[in-house]
C-alpha positions as CSV (number, residue, x, y, z in Angstrom):
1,X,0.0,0.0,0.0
2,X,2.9,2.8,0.8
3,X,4.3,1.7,-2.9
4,X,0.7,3.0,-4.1
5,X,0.9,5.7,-2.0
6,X,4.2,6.7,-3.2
7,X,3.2,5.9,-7.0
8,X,0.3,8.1,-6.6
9,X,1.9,11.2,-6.0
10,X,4.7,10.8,-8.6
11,X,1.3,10.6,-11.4
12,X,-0.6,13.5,-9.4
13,X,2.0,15.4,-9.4
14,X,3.3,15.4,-13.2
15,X,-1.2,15.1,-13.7
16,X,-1.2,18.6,-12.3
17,X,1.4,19.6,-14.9
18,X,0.1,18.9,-17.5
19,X,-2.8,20.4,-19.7
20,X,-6.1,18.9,-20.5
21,X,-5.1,18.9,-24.3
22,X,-1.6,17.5,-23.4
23,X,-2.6,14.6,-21.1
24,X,-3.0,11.7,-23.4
25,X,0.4,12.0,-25.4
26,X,1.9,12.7,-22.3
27,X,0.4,9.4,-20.9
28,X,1.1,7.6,-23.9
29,X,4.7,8.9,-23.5
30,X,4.6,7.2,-19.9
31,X,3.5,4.4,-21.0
32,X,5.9,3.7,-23.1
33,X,8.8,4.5,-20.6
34,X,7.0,2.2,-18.3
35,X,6.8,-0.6,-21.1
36,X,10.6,-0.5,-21.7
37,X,11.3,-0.7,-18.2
38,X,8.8,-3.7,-17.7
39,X,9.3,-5.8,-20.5
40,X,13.5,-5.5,-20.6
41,X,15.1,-7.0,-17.8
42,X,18.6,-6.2,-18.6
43,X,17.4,-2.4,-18.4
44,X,15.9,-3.4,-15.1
45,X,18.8,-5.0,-13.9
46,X,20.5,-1.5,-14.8
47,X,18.3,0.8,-13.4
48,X,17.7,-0.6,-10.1
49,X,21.0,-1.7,-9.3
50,X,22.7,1.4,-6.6
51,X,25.8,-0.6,-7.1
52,X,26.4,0.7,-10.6
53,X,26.8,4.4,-10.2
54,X,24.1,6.2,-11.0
55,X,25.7,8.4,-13.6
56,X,25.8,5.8,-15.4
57,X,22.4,4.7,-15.0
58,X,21.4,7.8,-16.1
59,X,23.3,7.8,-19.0
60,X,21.5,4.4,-19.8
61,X,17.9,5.5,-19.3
62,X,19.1,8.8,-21.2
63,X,20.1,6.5,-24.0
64,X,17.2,4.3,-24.3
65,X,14.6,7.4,-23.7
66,X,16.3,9.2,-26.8
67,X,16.2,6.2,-28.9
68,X,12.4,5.8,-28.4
69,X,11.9,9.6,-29.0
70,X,10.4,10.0,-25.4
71,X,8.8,13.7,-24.1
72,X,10.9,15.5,-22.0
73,X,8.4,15.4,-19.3
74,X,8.2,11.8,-19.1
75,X,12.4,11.8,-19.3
76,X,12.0,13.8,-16.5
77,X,9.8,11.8,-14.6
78,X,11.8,9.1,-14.7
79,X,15.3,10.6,-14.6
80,X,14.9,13.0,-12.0
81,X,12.0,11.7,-9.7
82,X,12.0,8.3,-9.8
83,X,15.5,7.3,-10.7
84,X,17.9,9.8,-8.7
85,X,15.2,9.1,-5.6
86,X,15.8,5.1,-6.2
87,X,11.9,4.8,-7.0
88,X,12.4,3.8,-10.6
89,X,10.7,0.1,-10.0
90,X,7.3,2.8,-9.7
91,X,7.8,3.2,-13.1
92,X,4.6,0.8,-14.5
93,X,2.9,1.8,-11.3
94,X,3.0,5.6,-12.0
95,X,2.1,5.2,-15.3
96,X,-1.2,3.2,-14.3
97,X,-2.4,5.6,-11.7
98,X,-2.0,8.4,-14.6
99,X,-4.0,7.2,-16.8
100,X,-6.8,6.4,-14.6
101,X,-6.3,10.5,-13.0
102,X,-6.0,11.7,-16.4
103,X,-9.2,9.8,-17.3
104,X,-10.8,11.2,-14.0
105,X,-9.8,14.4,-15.1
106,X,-11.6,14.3,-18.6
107,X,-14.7,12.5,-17.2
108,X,-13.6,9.3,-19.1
109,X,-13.6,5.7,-17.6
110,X,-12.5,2.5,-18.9
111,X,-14.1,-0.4,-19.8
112,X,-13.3,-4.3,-20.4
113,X,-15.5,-5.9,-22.7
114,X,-15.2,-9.9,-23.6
115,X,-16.9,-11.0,-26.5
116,X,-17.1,-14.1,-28.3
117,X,-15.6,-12.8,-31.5
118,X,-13.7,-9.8,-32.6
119,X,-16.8,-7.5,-32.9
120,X,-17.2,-5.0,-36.0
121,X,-16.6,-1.5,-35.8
122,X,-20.1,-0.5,-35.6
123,X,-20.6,-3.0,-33.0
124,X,-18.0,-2.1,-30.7
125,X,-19.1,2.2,-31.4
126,X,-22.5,1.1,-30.4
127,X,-21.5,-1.0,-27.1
128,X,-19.2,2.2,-26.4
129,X,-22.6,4.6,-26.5
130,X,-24.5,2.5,-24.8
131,X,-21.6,2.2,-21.7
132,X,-21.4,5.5,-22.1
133,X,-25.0,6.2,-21.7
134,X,-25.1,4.0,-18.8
135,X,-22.0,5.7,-16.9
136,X,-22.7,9.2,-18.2
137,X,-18.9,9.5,-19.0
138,X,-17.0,8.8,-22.0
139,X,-15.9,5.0,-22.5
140,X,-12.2,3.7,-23.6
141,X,-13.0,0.4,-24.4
142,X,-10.2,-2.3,-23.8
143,X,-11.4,-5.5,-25.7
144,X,-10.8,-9.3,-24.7
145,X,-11.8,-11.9,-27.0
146,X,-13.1,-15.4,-24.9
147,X,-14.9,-18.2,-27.2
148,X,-16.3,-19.5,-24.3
149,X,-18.7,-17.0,-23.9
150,X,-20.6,-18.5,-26.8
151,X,-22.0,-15.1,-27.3
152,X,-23.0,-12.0,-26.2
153,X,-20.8,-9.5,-24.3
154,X,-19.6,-8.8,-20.6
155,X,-18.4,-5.4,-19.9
156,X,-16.4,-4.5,-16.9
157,X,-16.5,-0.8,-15.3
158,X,-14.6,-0.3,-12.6
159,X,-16.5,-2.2,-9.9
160,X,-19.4,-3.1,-11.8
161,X,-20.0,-6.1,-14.4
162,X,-22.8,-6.3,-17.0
163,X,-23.2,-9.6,-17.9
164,X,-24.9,-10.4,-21.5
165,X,-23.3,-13.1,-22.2
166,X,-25.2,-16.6,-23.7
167,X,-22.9,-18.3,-21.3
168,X,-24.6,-17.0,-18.3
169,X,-28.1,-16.7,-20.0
170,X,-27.9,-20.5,-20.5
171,X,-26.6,-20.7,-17.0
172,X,-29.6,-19.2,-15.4
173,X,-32.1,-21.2,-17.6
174,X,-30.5,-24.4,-16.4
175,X,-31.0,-22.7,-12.9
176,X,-34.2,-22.1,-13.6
177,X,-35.0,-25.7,-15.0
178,X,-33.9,-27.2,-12.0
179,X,-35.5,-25.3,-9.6
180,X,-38.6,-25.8,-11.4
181,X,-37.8,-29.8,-11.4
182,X,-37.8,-29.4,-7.9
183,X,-40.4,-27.6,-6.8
184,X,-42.7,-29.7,-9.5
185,X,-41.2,-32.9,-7.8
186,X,-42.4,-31.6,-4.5
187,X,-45.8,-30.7,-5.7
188,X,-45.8,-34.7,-7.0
């Protein structure tokens, strides 16, 4: 929980410097500092190590910044607050937290949504309306595909799940079925 804490005011605090207009390249930009760190784990190694000095780390993250043509904001995030502080390892954390306050900021939240198929364009506009109508914010859809499903959709907001899917429709059928089994058994 401190690590969350900690994580939270690193993305608050470069949030706040940001404009509304600016904040999705800038998370985008964060992002992708926060990929590199995660999925390398020789740059890892490198960055979290206070054995190796950390000019040299520097001169690493510097290095591999530059190469992905990062924005000097999100350098500086991660040169200055998180890697001279020895809070680097924040890095994916910070970059979560962002998004979500940047989303909180433009009245935006996110949404799961596991479907059957890959749905069509017009599909997946009209699911984000209707989510959006439901919320009464704007929707960024993250899709899932799961055949097993059969069907349908289930959309996941935060803390609440709709649940369309033929799956679970066939699953409270059978419920029903059963329970109607029983009680006409008992009736017999």
């Amino acid at each position: 929980m401190k690590h969350y804490l900690i994580a939270e005011r690193y993305a608050k605090a470069l949030r706040n410097a940001v404009k509304d207009e600016e904040l999705d390249s800038v998370g985008e930009m964060v992002g992708t500092v926060a990929a590199l760190y995660g999925e390398s784990e020789a740059l890892r190694n490198v960055l979290s190590n206070p054995a190796i000095d950390l000019k040299k780390r520097l001169e690493v993250l510097r290095e591999v910044l530059a190469a992905a043509e990062i924005d000097e904001r999100a350098v500086k995030l991660a040169e200055a607050l998180l890697l001279r502080r020895g809070r680097i390892t924040l890095l994916p954390d910070v970059a979560t937290i962002y998004d979500m306050l940047a989303d909180e900021r433009l009245g935006r939240v996110r949404a799961t949504v596991v479907t059957a198929a890959e749905p069509s364009p017009e599909q997946e506009e009209r699911l984000a309306k209707a989510l959006g109508a439901w919320s009464g914010k704007e929707v960024r859809i993250t899709r899932e595909i799961d055949p097993d499903i059969l069907g349908g959709v289930v959309a996941r907001m935060g803390d609440a799940v709709i649940d369309g899917s033929v799956r679970t429709r066939i699953e409270r059928l059978r419920e029903h079925a059963l329970e109607y089994d029983i009680r006409a058994q008992g009736d017999a």
